[in-house]
N, C-alpha and C positions, 0 to 999 in steps of 0.2 A: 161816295158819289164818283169819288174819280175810280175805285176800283170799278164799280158798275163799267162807266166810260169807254175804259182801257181793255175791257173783256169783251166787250161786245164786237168790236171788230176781229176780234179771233175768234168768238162763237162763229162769224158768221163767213170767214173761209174755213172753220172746219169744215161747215158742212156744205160749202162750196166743192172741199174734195172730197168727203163721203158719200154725198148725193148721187155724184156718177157713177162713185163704185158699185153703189148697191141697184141702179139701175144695169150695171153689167152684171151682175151676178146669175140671173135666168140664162145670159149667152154661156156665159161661165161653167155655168152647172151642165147645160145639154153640152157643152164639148166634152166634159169630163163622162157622161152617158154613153156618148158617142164613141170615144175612146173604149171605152167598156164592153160597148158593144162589140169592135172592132177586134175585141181581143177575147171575144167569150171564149167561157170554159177555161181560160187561164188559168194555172197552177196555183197561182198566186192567190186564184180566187175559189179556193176549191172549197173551205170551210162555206161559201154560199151557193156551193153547187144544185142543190136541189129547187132552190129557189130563185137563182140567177137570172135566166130568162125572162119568168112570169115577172120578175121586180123593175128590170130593165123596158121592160114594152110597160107596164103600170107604171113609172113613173114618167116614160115619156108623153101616154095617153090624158094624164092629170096635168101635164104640164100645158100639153094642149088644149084643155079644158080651162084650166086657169093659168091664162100667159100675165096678169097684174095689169093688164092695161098697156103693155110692151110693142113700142110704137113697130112699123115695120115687117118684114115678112122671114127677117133673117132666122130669130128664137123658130117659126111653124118648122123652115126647110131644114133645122138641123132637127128637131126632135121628129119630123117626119125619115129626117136618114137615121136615126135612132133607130125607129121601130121597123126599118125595110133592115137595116145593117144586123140587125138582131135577130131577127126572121131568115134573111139569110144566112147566116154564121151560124145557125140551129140546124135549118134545112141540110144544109150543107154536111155537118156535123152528123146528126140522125142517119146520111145517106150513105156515109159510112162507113159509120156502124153497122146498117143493114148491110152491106153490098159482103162488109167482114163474117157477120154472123150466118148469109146464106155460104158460107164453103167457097168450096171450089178447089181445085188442085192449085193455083197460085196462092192463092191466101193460105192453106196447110202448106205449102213449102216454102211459105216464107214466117208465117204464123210460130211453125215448129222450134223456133230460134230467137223467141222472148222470153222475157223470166218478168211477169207484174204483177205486182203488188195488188190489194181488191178490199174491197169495202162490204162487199155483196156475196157469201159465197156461191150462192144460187145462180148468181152471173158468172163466176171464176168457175165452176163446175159446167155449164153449159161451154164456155170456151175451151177449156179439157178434154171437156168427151169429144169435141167437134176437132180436134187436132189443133185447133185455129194458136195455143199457147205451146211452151215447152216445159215452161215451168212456172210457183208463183213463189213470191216474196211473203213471208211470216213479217207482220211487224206488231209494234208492239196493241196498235185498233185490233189487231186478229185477234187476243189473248186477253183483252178488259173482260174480269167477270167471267172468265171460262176455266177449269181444271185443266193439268195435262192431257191428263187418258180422252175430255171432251175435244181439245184440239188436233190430240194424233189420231184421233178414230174422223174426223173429216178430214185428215191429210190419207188414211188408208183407205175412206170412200176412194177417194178422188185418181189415188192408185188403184183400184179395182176396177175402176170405170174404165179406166185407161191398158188395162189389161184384157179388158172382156172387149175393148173396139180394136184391139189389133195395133195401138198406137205404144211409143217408147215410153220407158215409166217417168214421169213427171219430178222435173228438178225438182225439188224445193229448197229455199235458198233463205238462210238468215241474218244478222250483222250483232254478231256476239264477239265481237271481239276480246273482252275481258276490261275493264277498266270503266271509262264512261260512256264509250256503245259496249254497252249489253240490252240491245233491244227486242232481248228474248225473256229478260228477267219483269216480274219477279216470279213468274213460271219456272225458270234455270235460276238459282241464283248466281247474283253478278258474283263475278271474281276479279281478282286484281289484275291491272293490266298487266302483260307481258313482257315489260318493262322491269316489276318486281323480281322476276329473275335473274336478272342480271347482278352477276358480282359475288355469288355465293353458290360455290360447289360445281357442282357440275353440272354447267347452264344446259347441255343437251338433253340430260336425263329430266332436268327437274321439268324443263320445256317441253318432254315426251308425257311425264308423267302429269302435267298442269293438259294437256293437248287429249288426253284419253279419258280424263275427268269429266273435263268440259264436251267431249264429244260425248261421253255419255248421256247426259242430256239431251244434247240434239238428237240423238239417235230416237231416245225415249220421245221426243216430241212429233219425231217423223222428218227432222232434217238432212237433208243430204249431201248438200253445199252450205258453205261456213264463209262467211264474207271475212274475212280473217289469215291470218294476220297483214298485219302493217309493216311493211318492209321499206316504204321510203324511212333515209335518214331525220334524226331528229335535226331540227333548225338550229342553227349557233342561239338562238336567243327567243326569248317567248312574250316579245313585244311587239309583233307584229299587230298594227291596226287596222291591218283588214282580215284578218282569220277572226272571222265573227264565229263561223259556224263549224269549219273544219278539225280545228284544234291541234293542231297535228302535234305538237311537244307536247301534250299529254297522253298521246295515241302511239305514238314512234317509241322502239323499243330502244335503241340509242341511236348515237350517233358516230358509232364506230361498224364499218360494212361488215366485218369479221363478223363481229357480236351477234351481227341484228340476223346475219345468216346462218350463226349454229344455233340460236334460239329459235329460228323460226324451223326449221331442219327439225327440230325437235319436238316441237308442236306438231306441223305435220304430219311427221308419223304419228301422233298421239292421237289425231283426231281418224288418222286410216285405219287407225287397227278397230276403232268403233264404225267403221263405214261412211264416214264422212268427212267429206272432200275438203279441199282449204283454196283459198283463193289470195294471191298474191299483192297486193295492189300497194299504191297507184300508180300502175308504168304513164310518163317517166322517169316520177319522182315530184313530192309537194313540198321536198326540205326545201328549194330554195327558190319555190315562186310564191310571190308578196301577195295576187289576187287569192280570194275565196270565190273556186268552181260551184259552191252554191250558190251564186252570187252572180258574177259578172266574167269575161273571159280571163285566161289567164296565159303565159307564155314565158317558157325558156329560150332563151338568146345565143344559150352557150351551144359551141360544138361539141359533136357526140366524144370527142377526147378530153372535153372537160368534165363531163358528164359520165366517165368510166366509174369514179367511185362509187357515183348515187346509183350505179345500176349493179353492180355491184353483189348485192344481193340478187335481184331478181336473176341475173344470170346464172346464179351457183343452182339456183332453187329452180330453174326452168324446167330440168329434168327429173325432177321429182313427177313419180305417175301420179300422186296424190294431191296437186294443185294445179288451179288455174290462174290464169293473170288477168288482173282488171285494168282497160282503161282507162286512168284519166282525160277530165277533158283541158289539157295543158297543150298547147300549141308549142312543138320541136320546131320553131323555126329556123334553123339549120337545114330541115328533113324537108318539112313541108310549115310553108310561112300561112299558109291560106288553111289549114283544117287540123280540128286541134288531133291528137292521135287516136282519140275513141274512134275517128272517122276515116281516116287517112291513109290511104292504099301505100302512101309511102314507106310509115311507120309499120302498118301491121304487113304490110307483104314483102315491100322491100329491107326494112330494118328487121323488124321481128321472124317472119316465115324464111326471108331469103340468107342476110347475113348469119343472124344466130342460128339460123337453121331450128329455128322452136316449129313443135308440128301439133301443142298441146292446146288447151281448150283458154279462147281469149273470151273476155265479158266486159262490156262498155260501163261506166258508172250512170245513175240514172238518166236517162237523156231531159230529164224532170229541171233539172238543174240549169241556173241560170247561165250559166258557159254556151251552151247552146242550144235551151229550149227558143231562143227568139231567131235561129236558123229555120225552125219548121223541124219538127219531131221526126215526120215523114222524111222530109231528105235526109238528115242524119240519121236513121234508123237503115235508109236504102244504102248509103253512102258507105257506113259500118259494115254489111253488108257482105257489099261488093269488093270491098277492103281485104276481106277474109276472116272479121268478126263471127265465132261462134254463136255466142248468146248478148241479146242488147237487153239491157233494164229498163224496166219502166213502173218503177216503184210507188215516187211519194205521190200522184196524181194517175191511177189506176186506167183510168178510163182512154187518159193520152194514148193508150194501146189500139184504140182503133185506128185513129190517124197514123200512126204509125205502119200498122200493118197494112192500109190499104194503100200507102203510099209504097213499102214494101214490094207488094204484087204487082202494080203499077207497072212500079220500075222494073220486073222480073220478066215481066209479058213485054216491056220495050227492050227487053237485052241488055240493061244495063246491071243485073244483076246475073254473072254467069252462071246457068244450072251448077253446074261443076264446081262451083266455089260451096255451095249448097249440101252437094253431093259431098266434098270432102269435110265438111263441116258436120253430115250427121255418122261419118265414120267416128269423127273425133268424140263427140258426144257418145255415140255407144259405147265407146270404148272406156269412157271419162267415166260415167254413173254406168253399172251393168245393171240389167233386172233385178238379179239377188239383193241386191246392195240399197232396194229404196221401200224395205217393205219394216215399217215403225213397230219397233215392240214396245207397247202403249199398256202391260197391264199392269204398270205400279203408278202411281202418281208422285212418286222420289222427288225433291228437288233436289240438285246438286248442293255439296257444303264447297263454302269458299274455301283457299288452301289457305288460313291466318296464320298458317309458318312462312309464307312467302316474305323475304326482305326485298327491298327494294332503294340500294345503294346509292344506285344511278338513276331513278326515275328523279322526274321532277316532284317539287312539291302539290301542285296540283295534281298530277297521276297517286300520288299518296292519298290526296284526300277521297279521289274518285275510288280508293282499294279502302277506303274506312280507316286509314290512318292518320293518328297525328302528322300534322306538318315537319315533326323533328324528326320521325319514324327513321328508320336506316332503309 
């Protein structure tokens, strides 16, 4: 009896304070809508892309249908800005994409200088033939359930088309690095990271001869750009708790600038003598920033005199004809404290074009990525640009290519992006990929063998595991 007693007055504030929650919860629910809506088409929400809209105006119209008896006017006027915020952010959206898909000389001269990724080839082929692309990104959605020979015979469509309209031959670009991105495999088989070579024999050679293996492959699949290799140094330690996504101490080939520069020097070549390009990354360096750029922004503090090592490499390797250098999105704030360098007139024309006097081909990392997709895709895509950005990506969320490009044009018709920068940008490009150099020999279905004589001294244990070796592996 006395437990009865003693309970009953806390039954009855519990649901003193449950009562109101679950009476907020309708408000609750349409903010979270509303935000949704606020932000369609988001990356983030790209696995409900096809269904996004319809589900968003359908569950605000049922909510309005059944509010519970929800005293007040507040629950109507948000789920009615639901379905206008959603209807807008579509319209908006759709409008374009048309405005991109009807042409125009703005949209191809600014079109000509993306590299996206595609879900659809039937869409990625119409943006092809129309100039409106430069190049697309292979990932690993393009290869489920398809042969070689079926994949490079749509990449030598898609160069045919682009041959017969009078337009440059079509990048195509991959992220095979060797290790745990090879996200060309199991098409190419994965190989060890780059890393493995270090510490046994003559790292240049074996890096030539690991560099023309693996190009093999991409040549066979129709690749012509190799997102590869990784030239920031490796980080003092591999406890970082924000590289969720990155990984860079499994990815970094050491942590000595020497090393990481005759290996990669060696690769390079290996991958040129098969016709396919290498691409440097990530200028400024990810060894010693804590954020993950898939993630959230990120920034170096240090002056460009502290920062001589980490670069280091990338400078020995700039004058290689056979690589390009990728942006990351890491804020130099020494350089520029406001725009991280995939964007930044400072870095890419005053640091990069003017100091180093570099005149080769620069490539942003996805503009997809959380660093700076909540900038607006379009201004950093104009901004990169104007900068003196070659090629911008737009990889893991495909379609972000409209926005992009029409915000692009935009800016190209207001003068904020100079012909001339344009102009000196598809000298670079022709020069970087030639005609000869993008046409896939697709009649074997080969996959490449991994090198299992590769040691790997100095890789971490994790880069072992990612190469199919024991933990104790040398």
């Amino acid at each position: 009896m006395k437990l009865s007693l003693s309970t009953r007055p806390a039954g009855r504030a519990a649901g003193l304070f449950i009562f109101p929650f679950l009476r907020l919860l309708p408000l609750l629910f349409s903010l979270l809508l509303l935000g949704l809506a606020w932000h369609l088409k988001h990356p983030l929400m790209l696995w409900l892309r096809h269904v996004e809209t319809p589900l968003l105006l359908a569950l605000a119209m049922a909510g309005l249908v059944w509010r519970g008896g929800f005293p007040g006017r507040l629950l109507v006027v948000l789920l009615l800005a639901v379905i206008i915020v959603t209807l807008l952010r579509e319209g908006e959206y759709q409008l374009q994409r048309a405005a991109v898909l009807s042409g125009g000389d703005s949209m191809q001269a600014v079109g000509g200088h993306f590299i996206v990724g595609y879900t659809d080839f039937a869409e990625v082929k119409t943006l092809a033939a129309r100039g409106l692309i430069g190049g697309i990104y292979l990932a690993k959605r393009n290869l489920r359930g398809r042969t070689l020979a079926e994949v490079a015979a749509d990449i030598a469509e898609l160069q045919a088309i682009r041959q017969r309209a009078g337009l440059p031959p079509l990048i195509v670009a991959g992220d095979q690095e060797g290790g745990p991105v090879s996200h060309l495999s199991p098409l190419l088989e994965a190989m060890p990271p780059l890393a493995s070579l270090v510490g046994a024999g003559d790292q240049r050679w074996r890096a030539h001869r690991y560099g023309a293996q693996q190009g093999q492959g991409l040549s066979a699949l129709g690749v012509n750009l190799n997102f590869g290799p990784v030239v920031d140094l490796r980080p003092p330690g591999t406890d970082n708790p924000h590289d969720r996504l990155t990984r860079l101490s499994a990815r970094a080939i050491a942590d000595d600038p020497a090393t990481v520069g005759t290996v990669a020097a060696g690769y390079i070549d290996g991958l040129s003598e098969r016709g396919v390009r290498a691409t440097l990354k990530h200028f400024p360096g990810l060894g010693r920033v804590r954020q993950d750029t898939h993630l959230r922004p990120a920034r170096l503090d240090e002056p460009p005199a502290a920062l001589a090592t980490d670069w280091q490499p990338f400078r020995q390797l700039a004058s290689h004809p056979g690589a390009a250098i990728m942006l990351g999105h890491v804020t130099l704030a020494a350089i520029d404290p406001q725009r991280a360098a995939s964007h930044s007139a400072a870095v890419v024309d005053g640091l990069l074009r003017s100091e180093w006097d570099y005149d080769g081909v620069l490539i942003t990392d996805d503009l997809n990525m959380g660093a700076v997709y909540d900038l607006g895709v379009g201004r950093v895509a104009s901004e990169a640009l104007a900068a003196g950005i070659d090629l911008v990506l737009v990889s893991y969320d495909p379609r972000q290519v409209y926005r992009a490009v029409y915000a692009a044009a935009q800016a190209l018709e207001r003068g904020e992006i100079p012909l001339q920068r344009l102009q000196q940008s598809e000298r670079r490009l022709a020069d970087f990929i030639p005609p000869a150099e993008t046409r896939a020999d697709f009649r074997t279905n080969v996959k490449i063998a991994a090198p299992v004589s590769f040691q790997s001294p100095d890789a971490p244990a994790d880069s072992r595991l990612a190469a199919r070796k024991p933990a104790h592996a040398g």
